[in-house]
KOLGU-858962 format. One line per field, with one value per residue (C-alpha): residue number from 1; residue in one letter; x, z, y. Coordinates in steps of 0.5 Angstrom, whole numbers, plus 500, padded with zeros to 3 digits. Layout:
BEGIN
num <- NUM ...
residu <- A ...
x <- X ...
z <- Z ...
y <- Y ...
This chain:
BEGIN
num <- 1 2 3 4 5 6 7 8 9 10 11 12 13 14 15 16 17 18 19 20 21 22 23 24 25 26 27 28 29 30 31 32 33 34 35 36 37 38 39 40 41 42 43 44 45 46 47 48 49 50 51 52 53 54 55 56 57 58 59 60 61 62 63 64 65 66 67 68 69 70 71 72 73 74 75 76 77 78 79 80 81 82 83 84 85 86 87 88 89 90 91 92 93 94 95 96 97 98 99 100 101 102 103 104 105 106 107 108 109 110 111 112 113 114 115 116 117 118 119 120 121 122 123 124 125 126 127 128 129 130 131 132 133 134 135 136 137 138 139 140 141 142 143 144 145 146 147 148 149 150 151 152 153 154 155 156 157 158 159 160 161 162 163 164 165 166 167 168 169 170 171 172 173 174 175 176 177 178 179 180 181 182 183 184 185 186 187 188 189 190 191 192 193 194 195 196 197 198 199 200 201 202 203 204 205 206 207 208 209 210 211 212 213 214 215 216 217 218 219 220 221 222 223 224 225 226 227 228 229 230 231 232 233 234 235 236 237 238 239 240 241
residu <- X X X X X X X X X X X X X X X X X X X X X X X X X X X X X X X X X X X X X X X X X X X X X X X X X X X X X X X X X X X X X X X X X X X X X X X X X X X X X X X X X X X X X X X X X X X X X X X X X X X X X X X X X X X X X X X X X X X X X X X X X X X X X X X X X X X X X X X X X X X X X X X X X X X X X X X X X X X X X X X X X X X X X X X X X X X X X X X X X X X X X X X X X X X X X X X X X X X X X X X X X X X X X X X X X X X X X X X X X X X X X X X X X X X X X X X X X X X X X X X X X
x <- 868 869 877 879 885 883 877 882 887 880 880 886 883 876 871 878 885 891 897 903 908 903 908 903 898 902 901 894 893 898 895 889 893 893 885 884 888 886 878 880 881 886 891 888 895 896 888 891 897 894 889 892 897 903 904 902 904 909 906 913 914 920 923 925 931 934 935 937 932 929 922 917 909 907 911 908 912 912 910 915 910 903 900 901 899 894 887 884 877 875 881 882 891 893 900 906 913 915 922 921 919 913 910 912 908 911 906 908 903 904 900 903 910 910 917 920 919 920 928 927 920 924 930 927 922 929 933 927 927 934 934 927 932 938 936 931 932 927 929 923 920 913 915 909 909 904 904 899 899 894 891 887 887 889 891 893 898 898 904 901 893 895 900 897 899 895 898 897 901 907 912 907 905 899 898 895 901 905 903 905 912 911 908 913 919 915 915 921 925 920 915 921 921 927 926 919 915 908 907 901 899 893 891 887 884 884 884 885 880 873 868 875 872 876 875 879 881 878 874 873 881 883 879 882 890 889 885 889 895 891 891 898 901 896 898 905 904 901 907 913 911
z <- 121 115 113 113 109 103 103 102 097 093 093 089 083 084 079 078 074 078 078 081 082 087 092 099 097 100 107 106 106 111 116 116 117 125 125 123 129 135 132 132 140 142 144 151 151 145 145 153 150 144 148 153 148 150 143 137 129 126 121 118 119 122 130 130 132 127 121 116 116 111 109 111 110 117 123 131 136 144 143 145 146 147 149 143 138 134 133 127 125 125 126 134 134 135 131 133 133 134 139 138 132 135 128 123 115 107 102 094 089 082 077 071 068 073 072 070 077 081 083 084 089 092 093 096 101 103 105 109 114 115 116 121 125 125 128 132 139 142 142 139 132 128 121 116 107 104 096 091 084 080 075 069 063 060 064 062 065 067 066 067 065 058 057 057 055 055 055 049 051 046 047 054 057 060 068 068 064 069 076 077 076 080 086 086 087 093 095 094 096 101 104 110 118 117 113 114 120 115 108 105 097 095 089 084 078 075 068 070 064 065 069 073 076 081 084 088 085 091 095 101 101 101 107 111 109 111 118 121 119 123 129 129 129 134 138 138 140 146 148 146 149
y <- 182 187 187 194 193 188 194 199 195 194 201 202 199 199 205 208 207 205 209 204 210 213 212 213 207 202 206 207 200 198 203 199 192 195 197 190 188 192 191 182 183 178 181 185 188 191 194 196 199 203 205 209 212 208 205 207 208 212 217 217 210 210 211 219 217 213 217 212 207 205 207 202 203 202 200 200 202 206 213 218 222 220 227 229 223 225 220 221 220 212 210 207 208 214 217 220 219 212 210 203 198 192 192 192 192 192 193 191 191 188 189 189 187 184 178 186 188 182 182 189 187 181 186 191 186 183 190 193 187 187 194 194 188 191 198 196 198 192 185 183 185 182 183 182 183 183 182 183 180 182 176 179 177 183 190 197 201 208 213 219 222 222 216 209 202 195 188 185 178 178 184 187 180 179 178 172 169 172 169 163 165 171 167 162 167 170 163 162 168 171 166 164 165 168 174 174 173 173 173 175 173 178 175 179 181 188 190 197 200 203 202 199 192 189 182 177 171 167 171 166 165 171 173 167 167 174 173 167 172 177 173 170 176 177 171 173 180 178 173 177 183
């Protein structure tokens, strides 16, 4: 089986520069999450459920009626209205407005500066879920993070077409210096049962520079702690719903 979403997440960096304040590429990645999901087929209720438009994603990432929530990357609930939902070439689940929250996906990627951002990351994971948990209107809720951290020996950043920096390992840091720190407070604050039900740790390497290589750390691991999560989540819908 192809992963949809480590295809798309490679897409972020692969034969191109990486803008990390590009605030839609979370949502590019997530959306894959539930196309991996319904392609496993081992939940017969929920390939029944997105089938016949009953359940579907929320293309604001939100319930319609809860103004205030946050603002998730990718959320699975009961359609409000199935006639209108919308299918979209090569994607099986249909969007609309959502009334509930079954699934629910947060995306951080952490490419450069990355101990800077890290309480801000940590934070902003930690008050998405309780917010999901605490306006959702059903009794159950899958919630899933996951977390890129790049690898490289060194990165450039981009502020902009015409503004850019690389990592030279005394005032900029280089990543693959930064990593260990950085996985061991995802462990730490993040990898728990009680704030996330599934934690993914992407480990990549991205030099962000022409041609704009990307590789994974450990292509075999990667490729199998995202698919025993895809089938625990899986498991779990099938029971819980």
């Amino acid at each position: 089986m192809t992963f949809r979403l480590l295809r798309a997440f490679r897409a972020l960096f692969d034969g191109k520069p990486y803008y990390h304040r590009h605030s839609t590429q979370g949502d590019a990645v997530a959306v894959e999450f539930y196309e991996d999901l319904y392609a496993l087929g081992m939940s017969p209720k929920l390939r029944v459920a997105t089938d016949e438009k009953t359940k579907g994603l929320g293309p604001r990432n939100k319930t319609v009626s809860l103004k205030r929530m946050r603002r998730g990357d990718g959320t699975l609930g009961v359609l409000i209205n199935p006639g209108k939902a919308r299918n979209f070439p090569n994607y099986a689940i249909a969007r609309g407005g959502i009334a509930t929250i079954d699934v629910a996906v947060e995306v951080k990627i952490l490419n450069k500066a990355m101990q800077k951002q890290i309480d801000r990351v940590v934070g902003d994971l930690e008050k998405q879920v309780r917010h999901w948990r605490r306006h959702n209107r059903t009794r159950n809720l899958i919630s899933v993070a996951i977390i890129g951290v790049n690898h490289a020996d060194y990165t450039v950043g981009y502020e902009g077409p015409n503004r850019s920096w690389k990592t030279d390992g005394r005032k900029y840091v280089h990543p693959g210096d930064e990593a260990p720190k950085v996985i061991q407070r995802i462990v730490e604050d993040i990898v728990n049962p009680e704030i996330y039900d599934e934690v993914l740790v992407l480990k990549f390497k991205a030099r962000n520079e022409a041609p704009f290589v990307f590789e994974w750390v450990d292509d075999a691991a990667t490729e199998a702690g995202y698919g025993a999560i895809l089938k625990r989540v899986a498991l779990s819908y099938e029971t819980e719903f």
